[in-house]
C-alpha positions, 0 to 999 in steps of 0.5 A: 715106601720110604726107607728109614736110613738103618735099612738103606745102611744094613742092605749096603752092608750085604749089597755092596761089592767088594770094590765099590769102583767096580760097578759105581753104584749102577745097581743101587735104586736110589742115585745118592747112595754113591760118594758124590763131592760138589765143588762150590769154592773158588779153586779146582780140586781133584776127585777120584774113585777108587780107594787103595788096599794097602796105602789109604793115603795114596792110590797105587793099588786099586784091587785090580780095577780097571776104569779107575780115573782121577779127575778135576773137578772146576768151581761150580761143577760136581764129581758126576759132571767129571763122569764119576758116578762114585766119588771115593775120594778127594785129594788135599794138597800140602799146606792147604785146608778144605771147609765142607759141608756133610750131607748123608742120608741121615742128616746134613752137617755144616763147616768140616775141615781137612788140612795137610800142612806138612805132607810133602804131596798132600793127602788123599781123604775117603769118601763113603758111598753114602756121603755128599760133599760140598767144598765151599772153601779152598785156602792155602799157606802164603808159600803158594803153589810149587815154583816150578824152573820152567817158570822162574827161568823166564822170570814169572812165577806159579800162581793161582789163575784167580789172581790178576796177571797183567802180561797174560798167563802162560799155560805148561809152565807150571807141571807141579800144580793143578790146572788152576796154576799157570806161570805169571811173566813178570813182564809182557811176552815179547819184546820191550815196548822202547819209548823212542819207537812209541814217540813215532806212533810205532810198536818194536817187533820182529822184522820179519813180520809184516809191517804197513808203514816200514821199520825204521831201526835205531828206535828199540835199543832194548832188545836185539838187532831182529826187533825193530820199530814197526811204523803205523803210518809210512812217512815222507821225507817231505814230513821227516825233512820238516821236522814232522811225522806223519800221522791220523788227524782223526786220532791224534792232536797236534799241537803246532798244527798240522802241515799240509801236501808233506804226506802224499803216500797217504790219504787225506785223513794223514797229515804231518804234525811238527815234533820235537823229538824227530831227527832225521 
């Protein structure tokens, strides 16, 4: 028998408990009685089942309720795929606008918007148990995400992970945002990369890891005395007295040719190739 949504609304209005996290709509027949947000925009949000007595703006009481839980809820993912079998609500961060669509057992809408422009935490919205949400867009003001000083001390900035980060994303440096946010270093983790430890085929790093062609100092001046260059190929006086280096015939050129008998540490493969930046 199919129920016409003036039912299904009137056995809610007697059925329901009073806290409606308590049984999570365990009890209902059909399981799209509950509040239920699907997350199709390209950010994280966050997902809650629970609605305060005193504070619909915020979560400090819950009637008591004991399982109540706040989650994340990632791109492509539902409130149910997060264990929250009754979405109650969604929470909107200050200066950002949510796009969604509406789905009751009545009809679907298209194109709703929340925003919260100038609350200084963001705001939390009420999901009704007969409603399905879906977030198809997530934008924020330019401000961005709050910049937090674990971040900015090391020079980087909070920012959302969709963005491209060329030194490689830090995670724990940005506590004030969602998971979505992580610090971006304005330059490499680790030391400076010095242009005279690079013309010996080297990489600057602390002395005391492990190193296959020795360290050679002098060669990072951009960083302190514990980084020093780190030589790929280990060379011979023979090739250094010749105003050589010592490097792969396989995966360099050289041109003034190669020298040979002046790389006896190594094998055939290694062979010294005249430069005009070695002085010994």
């Amino acid at each position: 028998m199919k129920l016409s949504f003036a039912t299904l609304a009137a056995v809610a209005a007697v059925a329901l408990p009073p806290t409606v996290v308590a049984k999570e709509c365990l009890d209902w027949p059909l399981d799209n009685v509950c509040g239920l947000v699907k997350n199709n925009a390209g950010q994280s949000l966050k997902v809650a089942n629970g609605w305060g007595r005193s504070n619909k703006d915020s979560y400090d009481e819950f009637d008591g309720e004991t399982t109540f839980k706040k989650v994340t809820v990632n791109p492509n993912q539902s409130s149910k795929d997060q264990g929250v079998k009754d979405a109650d609500g969604v929470f909107v961060p200050k200066g950002c606008r949510f796009t969604y669509d509406q789905e009751t057992l009545k009809a679907k809408s298209y194109d709703h918007e929340w925003s919260r422009e100038g609350r200084d935490s963001g705001l939390w919205i009420k999901i009704q148990s007969i409603d399905i949400i879906t977030v198809t867009r997530i934008s924020c003001a330019s401000s961005g995400p709050t910049q937090d000083a674990k971040c900015t001390n090391i020079g980087g900035k909070c920012q959302y992970t969709a963005n491209a980060c060329s030194a490689g994303y830090l995670t724990g440096y940005c506590p004030s945002s969602q998971a979505n946010v992580k610090c971006c270093p304005s330059k490499p983790s680790g030391p400076v990369q010095d242009t005279q430890c690079k013309n010996w085929n080297g990489v600057c790093q602390n002395s005391s890891q492990g190193c296959s062609g020795g360290y050679r100092v002098g060669l990072c001046p951009s960083s302190g005395n514990s980084i020093k260059c780190c030589l790929s190929i280990k060379q011979d006086n023979a090739c250094l007295d010749a105003g050589g280096l010592c490097q792969d015939i396989n995966k360099k050129s050289c041109k003034k040719g190669y020298m040979t008998g002046k790389c006896p540490s190594s094998g055939n493969n290694i062979k010294c190739c005249p430069t005009t930046f070695i002085n010994t």
